[in-house]
C-alpha positions as CSV (number, residue, x, y, z in Angstrom):
1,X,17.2,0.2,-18.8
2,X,13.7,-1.0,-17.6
3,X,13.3,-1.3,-14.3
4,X,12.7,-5.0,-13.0
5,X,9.4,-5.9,-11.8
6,X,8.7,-8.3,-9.3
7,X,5.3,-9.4,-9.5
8,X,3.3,-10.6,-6.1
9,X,-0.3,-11.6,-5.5
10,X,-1.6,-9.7,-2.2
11,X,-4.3,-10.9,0.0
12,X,-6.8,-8.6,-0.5
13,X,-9.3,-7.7,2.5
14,X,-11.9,-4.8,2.7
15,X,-11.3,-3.4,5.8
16,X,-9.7,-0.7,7.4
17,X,-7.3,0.5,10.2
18,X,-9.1,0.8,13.9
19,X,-6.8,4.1,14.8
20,X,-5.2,5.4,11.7
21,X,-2.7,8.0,12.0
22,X,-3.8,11.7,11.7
23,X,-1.0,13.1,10.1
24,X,2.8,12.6,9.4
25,X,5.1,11.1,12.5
26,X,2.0,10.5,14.3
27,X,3.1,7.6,16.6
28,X,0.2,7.6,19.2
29,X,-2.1,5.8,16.5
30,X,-1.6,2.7,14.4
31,X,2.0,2.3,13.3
32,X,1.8,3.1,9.6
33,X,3.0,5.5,7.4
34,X,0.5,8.4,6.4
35,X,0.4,9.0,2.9
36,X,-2.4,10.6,0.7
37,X,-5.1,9.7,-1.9
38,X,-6.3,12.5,-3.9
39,X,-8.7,13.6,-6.3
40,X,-8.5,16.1,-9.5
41,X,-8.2,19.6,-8.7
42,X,-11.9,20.1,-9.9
43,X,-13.4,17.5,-7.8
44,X,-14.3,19.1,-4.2
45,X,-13.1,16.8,-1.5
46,X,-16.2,17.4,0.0
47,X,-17.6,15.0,-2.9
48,X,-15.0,12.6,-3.1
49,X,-12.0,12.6,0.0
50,X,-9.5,9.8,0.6
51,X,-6.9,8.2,3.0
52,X,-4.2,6.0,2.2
53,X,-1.7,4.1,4.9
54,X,1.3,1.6,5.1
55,X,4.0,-0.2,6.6
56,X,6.6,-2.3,5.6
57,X,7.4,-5.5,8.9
58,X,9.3,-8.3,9.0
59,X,7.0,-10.8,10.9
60,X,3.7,-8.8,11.8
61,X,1.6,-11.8,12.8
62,X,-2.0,-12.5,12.1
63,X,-5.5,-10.9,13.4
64,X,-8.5,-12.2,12.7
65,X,-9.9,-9.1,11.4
66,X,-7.3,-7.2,9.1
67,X,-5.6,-10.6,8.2
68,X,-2.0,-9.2,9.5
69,X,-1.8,-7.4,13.3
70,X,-2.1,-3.7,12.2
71,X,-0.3,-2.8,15.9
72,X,2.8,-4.9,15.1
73,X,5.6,-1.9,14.6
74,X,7.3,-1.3,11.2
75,X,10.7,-2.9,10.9
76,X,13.7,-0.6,10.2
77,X,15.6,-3.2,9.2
78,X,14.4,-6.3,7.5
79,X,16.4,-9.9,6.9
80,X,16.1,-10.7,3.4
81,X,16.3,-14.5,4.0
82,X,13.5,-14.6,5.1
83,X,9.9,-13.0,4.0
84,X,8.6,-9.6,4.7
85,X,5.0,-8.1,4.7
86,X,4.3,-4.5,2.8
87,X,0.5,-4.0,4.4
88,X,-1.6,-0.9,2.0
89,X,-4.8,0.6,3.0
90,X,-6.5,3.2,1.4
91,X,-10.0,4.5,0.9
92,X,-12.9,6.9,-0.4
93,X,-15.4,8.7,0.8
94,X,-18.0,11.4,-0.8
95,X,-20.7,11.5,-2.8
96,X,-19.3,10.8,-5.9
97,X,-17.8,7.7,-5.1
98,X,-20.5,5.9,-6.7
99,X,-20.0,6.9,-10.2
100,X,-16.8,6.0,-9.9
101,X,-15.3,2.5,-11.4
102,X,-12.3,0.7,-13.0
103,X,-9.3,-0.6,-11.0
104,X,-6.8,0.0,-8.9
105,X,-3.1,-0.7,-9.3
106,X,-0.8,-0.8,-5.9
107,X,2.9,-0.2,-6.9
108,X,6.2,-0.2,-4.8
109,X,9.1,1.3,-5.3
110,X,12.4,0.4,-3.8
111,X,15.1,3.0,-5.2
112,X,18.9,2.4,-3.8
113,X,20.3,5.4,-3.5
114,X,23.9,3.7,-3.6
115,X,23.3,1.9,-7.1
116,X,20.1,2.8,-9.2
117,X,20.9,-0.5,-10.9
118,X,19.4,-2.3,-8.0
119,X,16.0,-0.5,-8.3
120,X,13.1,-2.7,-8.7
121,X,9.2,-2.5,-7.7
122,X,6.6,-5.1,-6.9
123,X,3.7,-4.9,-8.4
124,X,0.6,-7.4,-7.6
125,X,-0.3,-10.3,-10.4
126,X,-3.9,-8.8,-10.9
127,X,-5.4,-5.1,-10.5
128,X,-8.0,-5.0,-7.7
129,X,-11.7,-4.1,-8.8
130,X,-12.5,-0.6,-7.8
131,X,-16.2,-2.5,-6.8
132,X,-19.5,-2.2,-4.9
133,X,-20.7,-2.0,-1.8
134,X,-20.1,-4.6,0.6
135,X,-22.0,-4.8,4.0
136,X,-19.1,-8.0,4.6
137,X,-16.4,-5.1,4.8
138,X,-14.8,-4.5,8.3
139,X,-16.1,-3.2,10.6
140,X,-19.2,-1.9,9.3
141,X,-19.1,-2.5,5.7
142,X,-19.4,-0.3,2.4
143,X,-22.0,2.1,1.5
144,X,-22.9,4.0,-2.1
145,X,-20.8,6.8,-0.6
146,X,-17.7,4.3,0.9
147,X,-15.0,1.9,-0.7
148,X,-11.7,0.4,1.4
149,X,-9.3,-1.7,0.3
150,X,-6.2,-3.7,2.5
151,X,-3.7,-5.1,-0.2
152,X,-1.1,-7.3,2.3
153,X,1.5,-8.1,0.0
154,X,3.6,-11.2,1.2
155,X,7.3,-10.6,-0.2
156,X,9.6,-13.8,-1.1
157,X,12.6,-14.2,0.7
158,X,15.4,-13.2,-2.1
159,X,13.5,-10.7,-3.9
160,X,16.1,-8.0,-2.6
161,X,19.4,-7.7,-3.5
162,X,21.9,-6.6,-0.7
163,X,25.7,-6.3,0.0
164,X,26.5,-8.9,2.0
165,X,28.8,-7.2,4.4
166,X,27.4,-4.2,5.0
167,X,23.3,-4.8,3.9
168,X,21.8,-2.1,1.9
169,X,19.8,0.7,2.2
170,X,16.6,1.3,0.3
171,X,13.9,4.2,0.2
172,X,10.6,2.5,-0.4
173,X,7.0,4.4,-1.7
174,X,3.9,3.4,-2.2
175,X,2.0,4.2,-5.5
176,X,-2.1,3.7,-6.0
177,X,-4.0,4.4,-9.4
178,X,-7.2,4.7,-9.8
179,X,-7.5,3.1,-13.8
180,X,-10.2,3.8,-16.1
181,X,-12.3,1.2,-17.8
182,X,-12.1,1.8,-21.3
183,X,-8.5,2.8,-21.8
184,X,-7.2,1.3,-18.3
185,X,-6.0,4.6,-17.9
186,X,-5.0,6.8,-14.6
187,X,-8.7,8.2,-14.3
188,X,-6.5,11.2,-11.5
189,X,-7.7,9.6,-8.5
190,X,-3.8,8.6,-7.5
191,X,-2.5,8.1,-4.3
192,X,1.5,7.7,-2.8
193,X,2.8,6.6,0.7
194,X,6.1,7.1,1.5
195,X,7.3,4.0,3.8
196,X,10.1,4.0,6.0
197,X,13.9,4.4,4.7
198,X,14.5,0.2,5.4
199,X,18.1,-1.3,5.6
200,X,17.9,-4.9,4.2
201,X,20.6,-7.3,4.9
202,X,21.8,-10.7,4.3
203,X,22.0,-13.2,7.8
């Protein structure tokens, strides 16, 4: 049985966190969840080296420079009345970066560990252009060695289905892919971030 797709069009920003986390559980920087973006085994990171970051909130309010506050906390439990904000950053830095191009394709997952048949992920309406450098990018824009993305995915109230009683738990990750431009095709430039374990319910 397929897997339902939900699909949602992100705001898409090019900037980047002001204190990302350094590591797993690191709560003294930016509350987001560290994940990873990683190269093939035959590319040095010292050519091409990536970060990726997220969080899943309920209400994390606005900012005028990363579009939604990147200090609002992530929400361990979220109401599914009402909407819900899944903020991704990731980026690249090296040498290499520059002969790089294609697309990228954020995915996320939300597996229920207490009925599979409730699995679903969102995926965003269009892939975001891999692109060039932009000296508009915050805070100090894009060079030939630099790309950052910010995907803020804006989730309808209803997308997720929950026991009315009790709410439901639900795992959520983070995919990125890196596609190719001929085949649109993972190029191995893929990245994951595992978000917090949310409770959703019903109120």
């Amino acid at each position: 049985m397929p897997i339902r797709t939900v699909l949602v069009d992100p705001e898409e920003r090019c900037d980047i966190l002001d204190d990302p986390p350094q590591f797993p559980g690191d709560f003294n920087n930016d509350p987001f969840a560290f994940g990873n973006l990683a190269t093939p085994l035959q590319i040095p990171k010292t050519l091409v080296n990536g970060h990726a970051y997220g969080r899943v909130c309920q209400d994390p309010g606005p900012d005028p420079d990363h579009f939604t506050n990147d200090d609002a906390p992530a929400s361990p439990s979220i109401n599914v009345k009402q909407t819900f904000v899944i903020d991704v950053y990731w980026d690249l830095s090296g040498s290499l970066v520059s002969s790089l191009c294609g697309s990228w394709i954020v995915t996320i997952f939300f597996d229920c560990a207490s009925d599979s048949t409730l699995d679903f992920q969102i995926q965003g309406t269009d892939a975001i252009e891999y692109g060039c450098p932009d000296p508009t990018c915050f805070p100090n824009g894009t060079s030939n060695n630099t790309r950052q993305y910010h995907a803020s995915f804006l989730v309808p109230a209803g997308t997720v289905t929950v026991n009315a009683t009790t709410g439901t738990p639900y795992e959520l990750n983070v995919s990125i892919v890196l596609l190719d431009v001929c085949n649109n095709l993972p190029t191995g430039i893929v990245g994951s971030v595992p978000l917090e374990d949310v409770l959703f319910f019903s109120a």
